[in-house]
PDB file of N, CA, C and O in Angstrom:
ATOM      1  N   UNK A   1     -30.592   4.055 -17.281  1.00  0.00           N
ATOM      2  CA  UNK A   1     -31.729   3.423 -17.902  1.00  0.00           C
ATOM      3  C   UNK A   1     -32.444   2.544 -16.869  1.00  0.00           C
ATOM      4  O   UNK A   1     -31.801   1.584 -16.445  1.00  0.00           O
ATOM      5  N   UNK A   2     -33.610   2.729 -16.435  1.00  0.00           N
ATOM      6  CA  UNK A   2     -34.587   1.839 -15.806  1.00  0.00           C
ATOM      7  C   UNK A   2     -35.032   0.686 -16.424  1.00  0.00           C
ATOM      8  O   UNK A   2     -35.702   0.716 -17.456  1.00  0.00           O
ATOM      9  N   UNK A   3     -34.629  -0.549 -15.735  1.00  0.00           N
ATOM     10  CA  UNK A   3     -34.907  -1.763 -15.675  1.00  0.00           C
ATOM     11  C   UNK A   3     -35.987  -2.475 -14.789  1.00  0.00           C
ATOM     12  O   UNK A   3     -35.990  -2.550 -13.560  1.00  0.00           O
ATOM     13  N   UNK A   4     -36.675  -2.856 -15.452  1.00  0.00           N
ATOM     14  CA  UNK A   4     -37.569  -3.735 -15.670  1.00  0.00           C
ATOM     15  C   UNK A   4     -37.883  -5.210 -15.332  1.00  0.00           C
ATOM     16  O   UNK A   4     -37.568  -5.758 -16.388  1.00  0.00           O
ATOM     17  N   UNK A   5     -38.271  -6.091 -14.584  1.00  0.00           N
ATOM     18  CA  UNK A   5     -38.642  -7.518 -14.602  1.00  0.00           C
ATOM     19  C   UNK A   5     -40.105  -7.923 -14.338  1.00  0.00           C
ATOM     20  O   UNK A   5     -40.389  -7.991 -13.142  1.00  0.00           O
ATOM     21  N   UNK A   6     -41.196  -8.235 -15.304  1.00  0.00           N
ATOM     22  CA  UNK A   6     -42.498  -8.929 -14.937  1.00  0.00           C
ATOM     23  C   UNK A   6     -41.768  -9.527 -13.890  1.00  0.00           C
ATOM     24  O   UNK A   6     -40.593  -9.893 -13.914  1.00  0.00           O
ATOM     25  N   UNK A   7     -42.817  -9.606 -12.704  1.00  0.00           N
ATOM     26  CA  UNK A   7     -42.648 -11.053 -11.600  1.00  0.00           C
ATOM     27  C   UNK A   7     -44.494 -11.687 -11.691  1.00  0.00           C
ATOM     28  O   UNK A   7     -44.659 -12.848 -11.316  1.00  0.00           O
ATOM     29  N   UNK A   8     -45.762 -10.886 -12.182  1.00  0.00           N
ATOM     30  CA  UNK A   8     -46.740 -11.625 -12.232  1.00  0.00           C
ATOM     31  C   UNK A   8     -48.034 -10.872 -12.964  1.00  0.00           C
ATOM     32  O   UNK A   8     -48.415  -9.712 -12.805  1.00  0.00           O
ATOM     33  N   UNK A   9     -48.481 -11.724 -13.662  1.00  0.00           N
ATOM     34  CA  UNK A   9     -49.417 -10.637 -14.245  1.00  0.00           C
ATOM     35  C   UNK A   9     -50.864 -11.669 -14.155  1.00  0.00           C
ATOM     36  O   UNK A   9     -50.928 -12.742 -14.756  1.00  0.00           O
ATOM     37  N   UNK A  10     -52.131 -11.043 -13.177  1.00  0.00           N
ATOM     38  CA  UNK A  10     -52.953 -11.774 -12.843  1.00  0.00           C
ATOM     39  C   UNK A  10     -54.148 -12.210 -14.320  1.00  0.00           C
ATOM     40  O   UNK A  10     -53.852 -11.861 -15.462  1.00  0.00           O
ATOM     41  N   UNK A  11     -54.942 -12.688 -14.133  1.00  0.00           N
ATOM     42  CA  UNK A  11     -55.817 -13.644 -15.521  1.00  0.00           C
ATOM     43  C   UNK A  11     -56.752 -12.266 -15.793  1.00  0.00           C
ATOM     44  O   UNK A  11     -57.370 -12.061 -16.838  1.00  0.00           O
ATOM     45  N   UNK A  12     -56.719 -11.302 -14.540  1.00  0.00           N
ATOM     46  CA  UNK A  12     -57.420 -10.224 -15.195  1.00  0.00           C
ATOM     47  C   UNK A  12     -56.729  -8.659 -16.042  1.00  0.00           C
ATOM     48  O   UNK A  12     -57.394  -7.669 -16.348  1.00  0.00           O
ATOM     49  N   UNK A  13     -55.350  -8.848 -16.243  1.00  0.00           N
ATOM     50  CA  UNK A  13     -54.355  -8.504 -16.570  1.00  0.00           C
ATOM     51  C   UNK A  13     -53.470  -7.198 -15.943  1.00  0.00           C
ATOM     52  O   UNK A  13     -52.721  -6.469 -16.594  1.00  0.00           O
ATOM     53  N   UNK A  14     -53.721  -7.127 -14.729  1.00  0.00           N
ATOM     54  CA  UNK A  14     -52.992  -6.840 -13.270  1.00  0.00           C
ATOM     55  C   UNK A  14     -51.509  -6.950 -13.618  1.00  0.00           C
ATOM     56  O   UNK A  14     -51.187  -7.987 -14.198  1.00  0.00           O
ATOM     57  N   UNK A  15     -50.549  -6.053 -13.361  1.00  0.00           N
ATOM     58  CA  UNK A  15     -49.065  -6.224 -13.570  1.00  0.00           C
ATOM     59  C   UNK A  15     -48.147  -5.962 -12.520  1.00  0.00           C
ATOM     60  O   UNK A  15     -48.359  -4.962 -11.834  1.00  0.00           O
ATOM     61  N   UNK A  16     -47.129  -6.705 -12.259  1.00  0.00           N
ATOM     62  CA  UNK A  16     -46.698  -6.362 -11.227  1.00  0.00           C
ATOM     63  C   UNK A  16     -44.891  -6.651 -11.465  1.00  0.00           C
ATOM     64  O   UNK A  16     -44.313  -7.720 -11.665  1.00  0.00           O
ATOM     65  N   UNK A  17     -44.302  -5.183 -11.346  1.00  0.00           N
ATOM     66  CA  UNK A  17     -42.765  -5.572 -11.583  1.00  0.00           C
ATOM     67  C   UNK A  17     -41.759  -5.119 -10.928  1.00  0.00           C
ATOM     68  O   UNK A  17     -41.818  -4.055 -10.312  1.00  0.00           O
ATOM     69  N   UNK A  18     -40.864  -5.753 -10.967  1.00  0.00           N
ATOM     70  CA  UNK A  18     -39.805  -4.996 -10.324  1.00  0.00           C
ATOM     71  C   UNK A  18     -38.800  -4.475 -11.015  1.00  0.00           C
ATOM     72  O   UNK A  18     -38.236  -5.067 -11.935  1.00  0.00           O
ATOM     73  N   UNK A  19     -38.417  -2.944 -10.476  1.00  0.00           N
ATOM     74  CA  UNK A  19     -38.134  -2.184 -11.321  1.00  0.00           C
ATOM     75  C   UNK A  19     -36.653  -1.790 -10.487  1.00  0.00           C
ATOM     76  O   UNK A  19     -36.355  -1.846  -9.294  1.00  0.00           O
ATOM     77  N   UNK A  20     -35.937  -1.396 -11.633  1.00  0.00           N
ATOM     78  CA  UNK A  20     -34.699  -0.959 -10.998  1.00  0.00           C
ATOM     79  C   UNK A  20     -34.489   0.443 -11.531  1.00  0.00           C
ATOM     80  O   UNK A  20     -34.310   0.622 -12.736  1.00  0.00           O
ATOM     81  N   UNK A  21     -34.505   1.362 -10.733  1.00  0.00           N
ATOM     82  CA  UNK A  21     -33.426   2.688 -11.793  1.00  0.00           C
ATOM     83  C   UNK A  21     -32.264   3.105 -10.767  1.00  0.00           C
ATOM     84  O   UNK A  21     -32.225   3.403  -9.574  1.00  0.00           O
ATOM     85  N   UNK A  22     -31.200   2.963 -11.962  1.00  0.00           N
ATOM     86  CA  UNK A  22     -29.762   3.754 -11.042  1.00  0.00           C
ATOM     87  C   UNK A  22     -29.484   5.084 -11.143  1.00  0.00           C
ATOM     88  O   UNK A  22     -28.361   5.513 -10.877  1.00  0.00           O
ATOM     89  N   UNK A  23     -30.440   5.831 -11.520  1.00  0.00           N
ATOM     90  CA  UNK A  23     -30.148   7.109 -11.373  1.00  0.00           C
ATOM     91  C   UNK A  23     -30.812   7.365  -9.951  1.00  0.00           C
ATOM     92  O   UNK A  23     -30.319   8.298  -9.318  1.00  0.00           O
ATOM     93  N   UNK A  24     -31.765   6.733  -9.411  1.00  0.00           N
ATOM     94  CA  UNK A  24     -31.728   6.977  -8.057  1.00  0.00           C
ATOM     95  C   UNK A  24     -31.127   5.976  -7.067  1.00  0.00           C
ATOM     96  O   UNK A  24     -30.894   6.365  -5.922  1.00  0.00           O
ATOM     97  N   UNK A  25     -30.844   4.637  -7.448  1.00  0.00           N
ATOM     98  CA  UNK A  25     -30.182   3.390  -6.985  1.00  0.00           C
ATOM     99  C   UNK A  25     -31.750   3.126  -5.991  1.00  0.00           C
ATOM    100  O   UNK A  25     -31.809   3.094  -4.762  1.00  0.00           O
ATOM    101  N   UNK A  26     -32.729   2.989  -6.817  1.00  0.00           N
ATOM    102  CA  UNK A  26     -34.041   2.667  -6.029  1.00  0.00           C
ATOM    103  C   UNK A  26     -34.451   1.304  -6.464  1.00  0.00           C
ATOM    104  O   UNK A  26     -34.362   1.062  -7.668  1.00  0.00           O
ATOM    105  N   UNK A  27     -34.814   0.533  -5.795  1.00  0.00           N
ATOM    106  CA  UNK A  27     -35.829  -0.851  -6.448  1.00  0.00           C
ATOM    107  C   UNK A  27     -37.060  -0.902  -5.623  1.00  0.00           C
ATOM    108  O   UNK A  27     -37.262  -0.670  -4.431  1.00  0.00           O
ATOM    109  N   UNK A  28     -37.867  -1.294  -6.660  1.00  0.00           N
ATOM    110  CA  UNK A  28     -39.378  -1.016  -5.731  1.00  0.00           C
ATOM    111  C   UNK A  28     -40.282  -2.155  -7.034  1.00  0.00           C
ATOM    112  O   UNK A  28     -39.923  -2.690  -8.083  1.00  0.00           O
ATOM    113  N   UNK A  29     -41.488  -2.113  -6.294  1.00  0.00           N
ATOM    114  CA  UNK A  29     -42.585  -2.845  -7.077  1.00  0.00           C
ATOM    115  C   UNK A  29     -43.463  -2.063  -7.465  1.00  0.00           C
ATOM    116  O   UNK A  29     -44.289  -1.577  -6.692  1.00  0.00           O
ATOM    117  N   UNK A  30     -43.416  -1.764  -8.994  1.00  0.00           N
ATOM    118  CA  UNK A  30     -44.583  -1.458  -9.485  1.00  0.00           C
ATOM    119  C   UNK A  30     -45.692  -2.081  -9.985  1.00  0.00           C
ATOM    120  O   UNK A  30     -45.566  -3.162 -10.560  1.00  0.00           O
ATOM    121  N   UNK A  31     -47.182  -1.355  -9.801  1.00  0.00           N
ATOM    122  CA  UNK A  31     -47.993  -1.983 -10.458  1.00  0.00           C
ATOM    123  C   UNK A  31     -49.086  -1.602 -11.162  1.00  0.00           C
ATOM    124  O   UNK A  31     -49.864  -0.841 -10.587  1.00  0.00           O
ATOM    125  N   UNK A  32     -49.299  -1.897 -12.112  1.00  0.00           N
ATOM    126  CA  UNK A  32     -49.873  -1.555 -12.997  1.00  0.00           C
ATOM    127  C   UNK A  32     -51.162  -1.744 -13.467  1.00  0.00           C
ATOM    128  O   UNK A  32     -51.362  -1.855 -14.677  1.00  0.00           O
ATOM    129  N   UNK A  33     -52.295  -1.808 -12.446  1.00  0.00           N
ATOM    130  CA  UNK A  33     -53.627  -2.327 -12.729  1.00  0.00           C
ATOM    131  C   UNK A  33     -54.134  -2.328 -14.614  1.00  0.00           C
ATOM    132  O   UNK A  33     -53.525  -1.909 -15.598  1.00  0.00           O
ATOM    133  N   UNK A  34     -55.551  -3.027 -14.466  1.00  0.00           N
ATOM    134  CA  UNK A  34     -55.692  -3.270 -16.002  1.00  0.00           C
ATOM    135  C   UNK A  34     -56.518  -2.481 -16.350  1.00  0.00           C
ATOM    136  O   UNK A  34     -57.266  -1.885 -15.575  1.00  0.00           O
ATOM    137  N   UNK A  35     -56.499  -2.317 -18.000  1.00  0.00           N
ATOM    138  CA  UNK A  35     -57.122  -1.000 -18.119  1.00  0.00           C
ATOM    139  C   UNK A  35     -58.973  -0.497 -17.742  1.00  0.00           C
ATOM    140  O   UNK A  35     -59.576   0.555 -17.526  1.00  0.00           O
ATOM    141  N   UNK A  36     -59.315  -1.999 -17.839  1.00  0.00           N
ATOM    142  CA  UNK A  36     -60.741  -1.849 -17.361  1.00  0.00           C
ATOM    143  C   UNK A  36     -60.643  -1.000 -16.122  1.00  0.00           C
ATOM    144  O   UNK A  36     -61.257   0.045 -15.904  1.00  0.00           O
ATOM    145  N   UNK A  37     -59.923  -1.505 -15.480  1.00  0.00           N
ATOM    146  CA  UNK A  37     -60.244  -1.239 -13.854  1.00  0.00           C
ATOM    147  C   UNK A  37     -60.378   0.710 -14.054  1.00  0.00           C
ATOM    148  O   UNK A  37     -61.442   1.315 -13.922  1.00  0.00           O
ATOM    149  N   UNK A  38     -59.418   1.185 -14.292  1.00  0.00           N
ATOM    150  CA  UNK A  38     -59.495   2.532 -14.655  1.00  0.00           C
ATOM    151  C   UNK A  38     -58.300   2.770 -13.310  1.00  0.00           C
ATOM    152  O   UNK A  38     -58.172   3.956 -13.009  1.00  0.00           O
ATOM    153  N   UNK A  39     -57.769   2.163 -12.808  1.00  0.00           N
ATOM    154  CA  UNK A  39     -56.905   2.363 -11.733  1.00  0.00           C
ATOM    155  C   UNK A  39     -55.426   2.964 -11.930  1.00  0.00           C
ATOM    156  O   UNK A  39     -54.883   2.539 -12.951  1.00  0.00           O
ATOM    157  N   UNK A  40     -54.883   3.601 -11.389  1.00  0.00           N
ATOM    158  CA  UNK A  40     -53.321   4.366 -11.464  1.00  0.00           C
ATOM    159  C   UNK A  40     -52.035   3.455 -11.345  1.00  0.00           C
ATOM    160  O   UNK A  40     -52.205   2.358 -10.813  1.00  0.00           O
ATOM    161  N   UNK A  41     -51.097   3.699 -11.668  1.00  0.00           N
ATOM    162  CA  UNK A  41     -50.300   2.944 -11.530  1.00  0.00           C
ATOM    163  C   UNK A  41     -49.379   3.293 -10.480  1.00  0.00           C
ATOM    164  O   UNK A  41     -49.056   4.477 -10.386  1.00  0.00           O
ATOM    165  N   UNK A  42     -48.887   2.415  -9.644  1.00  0.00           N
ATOM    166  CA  UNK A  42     -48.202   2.481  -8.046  1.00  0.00           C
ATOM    167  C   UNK A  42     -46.747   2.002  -7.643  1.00  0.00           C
ATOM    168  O   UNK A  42     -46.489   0.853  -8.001  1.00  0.00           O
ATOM    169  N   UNK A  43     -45.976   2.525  -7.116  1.00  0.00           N
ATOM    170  CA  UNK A  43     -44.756   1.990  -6.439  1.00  0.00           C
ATOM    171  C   UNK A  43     -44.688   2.194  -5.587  1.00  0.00           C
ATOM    172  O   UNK A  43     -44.770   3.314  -5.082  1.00  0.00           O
ATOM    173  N   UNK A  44     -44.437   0.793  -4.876  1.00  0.00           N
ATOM    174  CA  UNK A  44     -43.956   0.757  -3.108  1.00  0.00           C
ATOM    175  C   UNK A  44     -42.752   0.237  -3.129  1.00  0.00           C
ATOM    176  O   UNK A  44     -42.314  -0.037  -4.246  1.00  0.00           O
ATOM    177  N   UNK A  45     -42.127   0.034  -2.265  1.00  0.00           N
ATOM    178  CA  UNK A  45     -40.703  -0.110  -1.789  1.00  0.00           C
ATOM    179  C   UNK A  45     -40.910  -2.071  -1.358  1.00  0.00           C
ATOM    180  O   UNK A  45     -41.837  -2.655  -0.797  1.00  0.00           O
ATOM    181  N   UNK A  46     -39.678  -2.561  -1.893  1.00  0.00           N
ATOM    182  CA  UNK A  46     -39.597  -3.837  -2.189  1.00  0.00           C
ATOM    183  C   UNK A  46     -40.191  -4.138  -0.333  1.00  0.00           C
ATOM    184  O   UNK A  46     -41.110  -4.956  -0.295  1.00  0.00           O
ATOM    185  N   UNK A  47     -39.871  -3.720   0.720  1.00  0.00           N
ATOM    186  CA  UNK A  47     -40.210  -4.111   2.037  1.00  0.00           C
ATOM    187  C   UNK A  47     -41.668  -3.935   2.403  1.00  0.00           C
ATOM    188  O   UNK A  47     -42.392  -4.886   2.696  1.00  0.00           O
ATOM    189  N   UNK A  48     -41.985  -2.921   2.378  1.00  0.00           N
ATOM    190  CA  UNK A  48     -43.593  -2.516   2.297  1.00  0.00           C
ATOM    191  C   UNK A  48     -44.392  -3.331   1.804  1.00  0.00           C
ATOM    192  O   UNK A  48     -45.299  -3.826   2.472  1.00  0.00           O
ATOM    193  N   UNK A  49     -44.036  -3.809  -0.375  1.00  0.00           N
ATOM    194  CA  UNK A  49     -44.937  -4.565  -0.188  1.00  0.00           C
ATOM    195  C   UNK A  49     -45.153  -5.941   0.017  1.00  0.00           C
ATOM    196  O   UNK A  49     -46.191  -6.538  -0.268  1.00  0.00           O
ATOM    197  N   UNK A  50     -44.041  -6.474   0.569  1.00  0.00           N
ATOM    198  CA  UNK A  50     -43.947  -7.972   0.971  1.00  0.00           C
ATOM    199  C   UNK A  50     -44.683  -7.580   2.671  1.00  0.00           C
ATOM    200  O   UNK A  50     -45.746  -8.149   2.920  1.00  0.00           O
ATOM    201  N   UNK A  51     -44.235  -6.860   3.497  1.00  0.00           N
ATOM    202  CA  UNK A  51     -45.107  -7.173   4.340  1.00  0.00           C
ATOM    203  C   UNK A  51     -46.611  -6.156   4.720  1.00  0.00           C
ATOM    204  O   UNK A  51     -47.141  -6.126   5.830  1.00  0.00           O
ATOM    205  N   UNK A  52     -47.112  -5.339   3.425  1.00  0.00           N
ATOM    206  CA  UNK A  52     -48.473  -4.706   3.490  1.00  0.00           C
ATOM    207  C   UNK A  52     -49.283  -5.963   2.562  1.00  0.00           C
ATOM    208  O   UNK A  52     -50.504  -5.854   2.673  1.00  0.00           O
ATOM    209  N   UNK A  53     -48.992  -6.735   1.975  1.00  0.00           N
ATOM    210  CA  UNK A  53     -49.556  -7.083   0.509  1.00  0.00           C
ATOM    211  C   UNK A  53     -50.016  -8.210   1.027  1.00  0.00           C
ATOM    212  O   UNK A  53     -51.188  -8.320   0.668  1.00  0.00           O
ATOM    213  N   UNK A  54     -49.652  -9.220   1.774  1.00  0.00           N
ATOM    214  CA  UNK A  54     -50.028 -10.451   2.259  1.00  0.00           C
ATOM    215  C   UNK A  54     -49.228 -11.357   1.940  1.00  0.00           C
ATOM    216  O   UNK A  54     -48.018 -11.415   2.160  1.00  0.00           O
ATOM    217  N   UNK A  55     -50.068 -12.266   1.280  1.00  0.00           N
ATOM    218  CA  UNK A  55     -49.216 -13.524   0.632  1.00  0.00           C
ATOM    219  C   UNK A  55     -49.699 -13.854  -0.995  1.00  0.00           C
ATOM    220  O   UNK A  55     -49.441 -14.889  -1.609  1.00  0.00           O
ATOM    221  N   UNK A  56     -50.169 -13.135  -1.306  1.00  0.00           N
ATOM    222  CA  UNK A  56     -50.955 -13.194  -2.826  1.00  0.00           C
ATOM    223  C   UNK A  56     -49.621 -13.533  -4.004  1.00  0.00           C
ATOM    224  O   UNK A  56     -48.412 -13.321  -3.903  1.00  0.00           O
ATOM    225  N   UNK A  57     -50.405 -14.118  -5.078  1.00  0.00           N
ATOM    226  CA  UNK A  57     -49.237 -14.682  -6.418  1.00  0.00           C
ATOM    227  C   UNK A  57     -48.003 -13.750  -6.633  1.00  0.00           C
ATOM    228  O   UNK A  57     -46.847 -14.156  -6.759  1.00  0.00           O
ATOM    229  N   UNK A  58     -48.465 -12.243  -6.660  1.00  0.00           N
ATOM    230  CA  UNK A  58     -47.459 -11.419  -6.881  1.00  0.00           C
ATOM    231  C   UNK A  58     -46.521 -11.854  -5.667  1.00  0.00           C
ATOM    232  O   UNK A  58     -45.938 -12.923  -5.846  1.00  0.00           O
ATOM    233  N   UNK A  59     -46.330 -11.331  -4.705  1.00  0.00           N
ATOM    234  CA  UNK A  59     -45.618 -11.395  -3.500  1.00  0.00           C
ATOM    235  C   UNK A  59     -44.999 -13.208  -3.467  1.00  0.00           C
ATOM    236  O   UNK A  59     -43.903 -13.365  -2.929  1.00  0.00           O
ATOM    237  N   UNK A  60     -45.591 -14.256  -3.935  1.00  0.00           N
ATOM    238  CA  UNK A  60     -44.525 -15.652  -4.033  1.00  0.00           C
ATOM    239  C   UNK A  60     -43.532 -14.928  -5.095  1.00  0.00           C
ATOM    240  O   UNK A  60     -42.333 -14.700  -4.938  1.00  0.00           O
ATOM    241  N   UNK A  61     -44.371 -14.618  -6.249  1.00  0.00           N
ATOM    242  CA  UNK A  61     -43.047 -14.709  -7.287  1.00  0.00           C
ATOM    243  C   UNK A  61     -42.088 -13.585  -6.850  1.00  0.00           C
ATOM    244  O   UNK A  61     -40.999 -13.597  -7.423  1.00  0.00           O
ATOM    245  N   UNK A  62     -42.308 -12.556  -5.882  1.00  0.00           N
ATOM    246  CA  UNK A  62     -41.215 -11.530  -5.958  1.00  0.00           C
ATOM    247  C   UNK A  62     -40.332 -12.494  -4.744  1.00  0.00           C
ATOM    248  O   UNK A  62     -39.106 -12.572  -4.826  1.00  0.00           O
ATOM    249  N   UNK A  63     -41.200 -13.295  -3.485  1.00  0.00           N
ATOM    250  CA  UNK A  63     -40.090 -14.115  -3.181  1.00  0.00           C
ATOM    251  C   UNK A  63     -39.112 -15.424  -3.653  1.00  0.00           C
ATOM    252  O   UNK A  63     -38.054 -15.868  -3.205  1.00  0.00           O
ATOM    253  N   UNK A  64     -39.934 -15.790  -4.703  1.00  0.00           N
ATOM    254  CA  UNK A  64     -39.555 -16.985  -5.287  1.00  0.00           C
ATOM    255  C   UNK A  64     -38.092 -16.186  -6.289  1.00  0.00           C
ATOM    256  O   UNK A  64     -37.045 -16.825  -6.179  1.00  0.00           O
ATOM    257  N   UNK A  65     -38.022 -15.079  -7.065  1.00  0.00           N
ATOM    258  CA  UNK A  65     -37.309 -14.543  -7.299  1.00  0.00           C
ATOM    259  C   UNK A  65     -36.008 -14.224  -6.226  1.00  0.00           C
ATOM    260  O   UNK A  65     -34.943 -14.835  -6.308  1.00  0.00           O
ATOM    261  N   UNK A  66     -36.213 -13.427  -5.460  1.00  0.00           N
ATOM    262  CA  UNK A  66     -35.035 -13.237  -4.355  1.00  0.00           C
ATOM    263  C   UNK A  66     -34.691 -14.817  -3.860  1.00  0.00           C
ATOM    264  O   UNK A  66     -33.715 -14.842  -3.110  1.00  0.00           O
ATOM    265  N   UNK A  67     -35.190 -15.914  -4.080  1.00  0.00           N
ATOM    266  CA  UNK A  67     -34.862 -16.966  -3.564  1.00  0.00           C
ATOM    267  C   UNK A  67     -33.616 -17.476  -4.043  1.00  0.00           C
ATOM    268  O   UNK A  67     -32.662 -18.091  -3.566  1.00  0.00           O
ATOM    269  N   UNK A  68     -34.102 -16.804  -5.632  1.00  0.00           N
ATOM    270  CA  UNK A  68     -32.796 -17.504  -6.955  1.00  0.00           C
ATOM    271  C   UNK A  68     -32.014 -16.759  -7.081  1.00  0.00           C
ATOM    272  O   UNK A  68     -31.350 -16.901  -8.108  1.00  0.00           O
ATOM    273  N   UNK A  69     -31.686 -15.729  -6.281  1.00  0.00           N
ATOM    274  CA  UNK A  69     -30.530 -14.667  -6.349  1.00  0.00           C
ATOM    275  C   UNK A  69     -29.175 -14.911  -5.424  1.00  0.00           C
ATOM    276  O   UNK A  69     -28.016 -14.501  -5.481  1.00  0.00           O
ATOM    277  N   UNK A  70     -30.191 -16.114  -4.215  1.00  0.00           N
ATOM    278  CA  UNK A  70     -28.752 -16.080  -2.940  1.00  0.00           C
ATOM    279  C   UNK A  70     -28.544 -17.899  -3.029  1.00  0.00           C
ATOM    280  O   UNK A  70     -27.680 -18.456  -2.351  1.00  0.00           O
TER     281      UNK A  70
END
């Protein structure tokens, strides 16, 4: 079963989570633009998007998260 965690969802309703499934033992960030936008929904690999993405709200809370894990 694939698991799930919101880490940020922007004021224009932008989603962004981290997802676990163990049938492939993969974790990655998905995201889920809003429906206005008309945009697809995306997964990158937890490394990619901490260092393609910048420093934007999503990317604190996915580090502010790994912060509270160690």
């Amino acid at each position: 079963m694939t698991r799930t965690r919101e880490l940020y969802e922007s004021s224009s309703g932008d989603r962004w989570l981290l997802v676990s499934d163990p049938d492939t033992e993969r974790v990655f960030v998905r995201h889920e633009p809003n429906v206005a936008s008309g945009g697809r929904r995306s997964e990158i690999g937890i490394g990619e998007f901490l260092t393609r993405g910048g420093h934007g709200p999503e990317h604190q809370a996915l580090l502010h998260l790994i912060a509270t894990l160690v």
